[in-house]
Structure formats: C-alpha cells, structure tokens
N, C-alpha and C positions, 0 to 999 in steps of 0.2 A: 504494500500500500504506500501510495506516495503521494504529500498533501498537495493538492494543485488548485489555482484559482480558478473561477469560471472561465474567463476570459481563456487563459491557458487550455481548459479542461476543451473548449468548443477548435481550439488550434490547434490539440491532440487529434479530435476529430479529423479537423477536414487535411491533415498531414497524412493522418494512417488513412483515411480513401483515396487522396490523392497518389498513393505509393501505391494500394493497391490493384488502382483501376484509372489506367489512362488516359482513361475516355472525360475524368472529372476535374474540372477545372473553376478556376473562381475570379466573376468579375463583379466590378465595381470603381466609385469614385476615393481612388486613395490607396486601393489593397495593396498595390505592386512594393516598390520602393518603399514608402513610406508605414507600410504594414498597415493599415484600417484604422480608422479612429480610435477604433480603442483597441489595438493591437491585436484582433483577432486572428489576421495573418500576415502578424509579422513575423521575417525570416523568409517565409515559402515563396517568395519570387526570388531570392539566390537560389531557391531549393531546386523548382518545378521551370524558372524561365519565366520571358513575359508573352507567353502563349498559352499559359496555364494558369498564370495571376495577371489576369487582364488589366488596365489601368483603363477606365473610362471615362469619356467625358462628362461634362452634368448635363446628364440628358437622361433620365429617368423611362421615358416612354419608348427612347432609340435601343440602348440595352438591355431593355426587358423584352422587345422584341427580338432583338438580338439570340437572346436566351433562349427565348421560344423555338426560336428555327434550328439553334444549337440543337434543342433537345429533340426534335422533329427527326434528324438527322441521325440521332443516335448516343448525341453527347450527354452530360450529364453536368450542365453548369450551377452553379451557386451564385448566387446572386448575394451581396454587400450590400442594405441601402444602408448608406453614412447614417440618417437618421430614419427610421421607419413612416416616417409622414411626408416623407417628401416621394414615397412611393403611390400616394397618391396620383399624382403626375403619369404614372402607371396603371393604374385602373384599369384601361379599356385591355391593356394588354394582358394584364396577369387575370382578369375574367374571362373577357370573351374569348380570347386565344387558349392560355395555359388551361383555364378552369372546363373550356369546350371542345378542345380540337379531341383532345380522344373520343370523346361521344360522338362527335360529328363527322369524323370520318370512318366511324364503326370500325374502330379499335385498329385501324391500317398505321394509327401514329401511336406511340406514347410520349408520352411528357414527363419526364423523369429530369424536373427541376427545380430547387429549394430557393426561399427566397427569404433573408434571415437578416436580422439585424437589430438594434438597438430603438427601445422605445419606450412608454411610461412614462409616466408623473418621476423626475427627475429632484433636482436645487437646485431651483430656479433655474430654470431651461427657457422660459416661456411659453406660450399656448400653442406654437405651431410644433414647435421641437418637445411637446408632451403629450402626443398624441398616443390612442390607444385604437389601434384598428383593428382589433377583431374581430366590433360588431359591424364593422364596415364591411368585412367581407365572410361573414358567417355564411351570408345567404346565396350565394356565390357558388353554382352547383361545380363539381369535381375539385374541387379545394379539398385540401387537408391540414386542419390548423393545427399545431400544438403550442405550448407554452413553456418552457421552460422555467427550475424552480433553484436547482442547487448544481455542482458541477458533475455529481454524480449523474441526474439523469440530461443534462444537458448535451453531455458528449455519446450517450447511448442514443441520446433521442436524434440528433443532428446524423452521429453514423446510419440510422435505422433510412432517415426523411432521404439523404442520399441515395440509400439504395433502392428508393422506392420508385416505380415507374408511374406516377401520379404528381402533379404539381403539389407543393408542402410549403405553407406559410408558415414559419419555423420565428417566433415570437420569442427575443431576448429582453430583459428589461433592462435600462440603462443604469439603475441603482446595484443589482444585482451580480455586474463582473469582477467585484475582486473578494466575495464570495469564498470561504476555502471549504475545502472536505479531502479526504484520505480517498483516493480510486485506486480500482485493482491496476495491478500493474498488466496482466490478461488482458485482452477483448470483452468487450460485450457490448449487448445492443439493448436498448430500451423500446418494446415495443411502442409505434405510435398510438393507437387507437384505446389504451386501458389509464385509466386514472392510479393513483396511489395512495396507500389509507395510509397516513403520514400518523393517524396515533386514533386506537380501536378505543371507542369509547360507549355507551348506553344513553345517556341521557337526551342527548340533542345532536345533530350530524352537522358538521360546520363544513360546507361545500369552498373552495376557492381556488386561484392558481395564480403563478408569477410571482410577483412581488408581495402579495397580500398572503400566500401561506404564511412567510415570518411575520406580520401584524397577526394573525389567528396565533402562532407558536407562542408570543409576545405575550396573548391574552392569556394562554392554558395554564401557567402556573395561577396566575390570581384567582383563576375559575375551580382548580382543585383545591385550595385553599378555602375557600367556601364551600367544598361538597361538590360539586358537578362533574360531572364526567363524559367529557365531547367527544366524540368524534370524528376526526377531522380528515378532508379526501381531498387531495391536489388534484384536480381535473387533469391536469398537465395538458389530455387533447380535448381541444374546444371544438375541433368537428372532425370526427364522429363523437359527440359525447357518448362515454359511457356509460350506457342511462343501469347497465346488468350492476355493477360497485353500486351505481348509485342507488339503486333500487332495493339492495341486501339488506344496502345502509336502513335505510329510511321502513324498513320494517322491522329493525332492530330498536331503532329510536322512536319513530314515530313524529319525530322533530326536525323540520330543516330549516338553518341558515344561513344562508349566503353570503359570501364575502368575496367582492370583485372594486377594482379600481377603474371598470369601466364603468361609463356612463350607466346612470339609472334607464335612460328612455332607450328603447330600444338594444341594450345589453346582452350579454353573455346572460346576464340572474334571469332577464326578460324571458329568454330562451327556455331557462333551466326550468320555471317554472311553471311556462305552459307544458313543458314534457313530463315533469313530475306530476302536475295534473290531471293530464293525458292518464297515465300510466298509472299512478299510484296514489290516487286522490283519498278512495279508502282506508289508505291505510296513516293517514295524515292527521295528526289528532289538533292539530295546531295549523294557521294560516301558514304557507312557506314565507320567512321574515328577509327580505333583501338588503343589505346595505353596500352601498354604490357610490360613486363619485359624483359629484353635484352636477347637473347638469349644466355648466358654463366651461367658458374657455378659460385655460387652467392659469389663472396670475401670476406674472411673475413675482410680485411680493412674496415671501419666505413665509409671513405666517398666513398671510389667503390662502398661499397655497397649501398649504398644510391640511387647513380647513376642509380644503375641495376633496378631499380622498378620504378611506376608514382610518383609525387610528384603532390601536391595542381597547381601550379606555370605553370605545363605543360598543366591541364586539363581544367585553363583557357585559355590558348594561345591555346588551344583547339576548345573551343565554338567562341573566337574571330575569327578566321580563318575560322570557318562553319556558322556562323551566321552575319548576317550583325548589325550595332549597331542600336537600334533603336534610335531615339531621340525624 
C-alpha cells in the first residue's frame, strides 16, 4: 500500500492505460508540457509524446468533436476540461454526437471516450468556474456519469470509464485533489455503474456523492454521539443510479436523506426521489428529506458562499428532525 493523493491516484490511472493500450490518448487545454491545471498529467507528454498528450486550443466544441471522431475511429481519447463548465461550450457535441452516434448508427460505431475534469463549489472560484453539471447532462441519453469520492475509487473508476466502449462523464471535484488514502500497489478497477455503503447503518440512509460524502463523514461522529445510526451510500454513479444499494438500503431504514451540492431545482436528489418513489414508496415511513445547494449562482464572497452549499451542522439537524432519539 502506498499513500497517494487524488490528483496522483487519477495520473496513476491514465499512465497505466496509457502503457497498456495504444490506442489511449489525452487531450486538452494545458495537458502537454505544462501537465493540466492541477497536475493530472503531468510528466506523461515526456512519457507518451505530443500525439498522445495532445495540447489544444481553447476551443471547447472543436476538441470535443475532435474526440468524437477519434473514438469513431477506434481511438480511445480523454478529454481534460481545465475547468468542467466551460465544457458547456461543448454541449451539442458531447450529447448529440458522443451520447447518440452509437444508437444511431445501430451499434456500426462505438464511443469509447471519457470526458473528466475539475469542478464544484471550490474558494472562491466564482459562479462560472463553480459549476456543477451533472444535472445538466443526467438526461442526456447514452451518457455514463460517475463521480468521484476518494483516491481509492477515483483511479479504479477513471481505469474502468476508459475501458469502457460508451461515452463517460467522469466528475472530479476541485476541492477534493490533494485528498490522500493508502492504494494497492496491484491493479484494480472500480466498477462504474454500483454505488458504495461508505458506513452500514439502521436508522436513516444518508444518500450522497463527491465532495459532500466528507460533509455526511463530518456529521456521523456528532450523530453517534446522540444515539443515531446512519447509513451512508456514495452514489459514486449518477447515471445509471443504482437504485438495487439503494433500495436494500431504504428497506432497512425506512428513512432517506439526501445530500448533494447540486442544485435543488432540477438535481441529482430531484432525480433520486422521483425513483425512490417510483420504486419504493411503501416502504418509506418518512417524506425523502433533500438538502441541496441554493438555487443561485455561486458568490464569490467566502462566506455567501459557504452559505450556498450543505454544511456538516445542517445534515445533523437533519437526521435529528427524521429520526426520533433513541435512548
């Protein structure tokens, strides 16, 4: 076992695909020379050349197009956006193209291309550079979201999204890279599509992913401290959620609540709780409880923005008010 930071743990990743499989290469604004904003790969253009650590221009819609026809072809590129919101600029291409052409050409293409980067409620970033796009492209058919939490499943999950023949919007948060944990020194891969019971509890199921697992970890001491006993599930993949975890959960508990940094309106919880509905409404002894990020654009002031996102503090005043104390 050897401690590695997130950031490291995701440039383990795409070193050992890149070694593996010739075919995988990584572009974006800054990767080459200068290693990616926040270092993700740096080193790997002395390693791979600059035909396999692309350097490109800012043009968001040209390389993502770009990518597409790589992968059309056969390639298997990665996509760098410097900051995840400016991939917006990208839209048409990473839905209509990456998220259709396999459907639409009745499976004569695959699309086997990841598209990862940096994003989240940051300090002080301001509102463009704190974007959370998830629920922007939840709905977005042949997508594959995940999230990442810690560096352990970061670089199982990033190995898995690469070898996957399906486009993978592969969700870093930008609080989260220097992050450490002990990884095997081995391989391994982290399925995309299964969530993770970060800590088995009875009382009430506390659903979350990215950056908001550690505000839920944050709360769980003060909440055993009073008697309660959560438990808590890293979504990790936002689409396909895995409604079978979630489902175990919530007839275990009976209790669910939500904690995400995306938006209220239209969200990730939005999502989670028309399906939990769907599915498991019976078995629900309590309203599904959400908390969310405010629905504004994110200030840069230090303590507005604080305000704008869950805090540890709220997610116990949380479980107090759905759970009864035991004693």
């Amino acid at each position: 076992m050897a401690e590695t930071l997130l950031f490291n743990a995701l440039r383990e990743a795409l070193d050992e695909e890149m070694a593996r499989d010739s075919a995988v290469f990584v572009l974006g604004e800054d990767v080459g020379q200068y290693g990616g904003s926040y270092k993700v790969t740096k080193d790997l253009y002395n390693k791979y050349g600059e035909l396999r650590v692309l350097d490109t221009p800012i043009a968001e819609n040209s390389f993502t197009g770009m990518a597409v026809g790589a992968a059309m072809t056969g390639l298997r590129p990665i996509i760098e956006g410097m900051n995840m919101g400016f991939l917006l600029l990208a839209f048409n291409q990473i839905s209509n193209n990456a998220g259709m052409l396999r459907y639409t050409s009745g499976g004569n293409f695959k699309m086997p291309m990841v598209i990862r980067g940096p994003g989240g409620v940051g300090r002080q970033l301001g509102a463009e550079h704190s974007q959370r796009l998830e629920a922007y492209f939840q709905a977005v058919p042949g997508l594959k979201i995940v999230a990442c939490s810690t560096p352990y499943n970061a670089k199982g999950l990033l190995k898995s999204a690469i070898r996957d023949d399906n486009p993978v919007l592969f969700f870093e948060h930008v609080l989260l890279y220097n992050l450490k944990e002990n990884l095997p020194e081995t391989e391994y891969l982290v399925p995309l599509d299964k969530a993770e019971i970060v800590r088995s509890g009875k009382d009430v199921t506390i659903l979350t992913y990215s950056r908001m697992r550690h505000h839920v970890l944050q709360a769980v001491p003060a909440l055993l401290k009073e008697g309660y006993d959560p438990e808590v599930i890293d979504l990790i993949s936002l689409k396909p959620l895995d409604m079978e975890t979630i489902g175990e959960s919530i007839r275990k508990t009976h209790k669910v609540i939500i904690v995400e940094e995306c938006m209220k309106t239209g969200g990730i919880g939005a999502e989670l709780i028309a399906s939990i509905s769907d599915r498991f409404f019976d078995e629900l002894d309590a309203p599904v409880l959400r908390l969310s990020s405010q629905d504004i654009p994110t200030p840069y002031n230090g303590n507005l923005e604080r305000l704008t996102i869950v805090q540890p503090t709220q997610i116990v005043e949380a479980v107090q008010k759905m759970v009864a104390l035991r004693v």
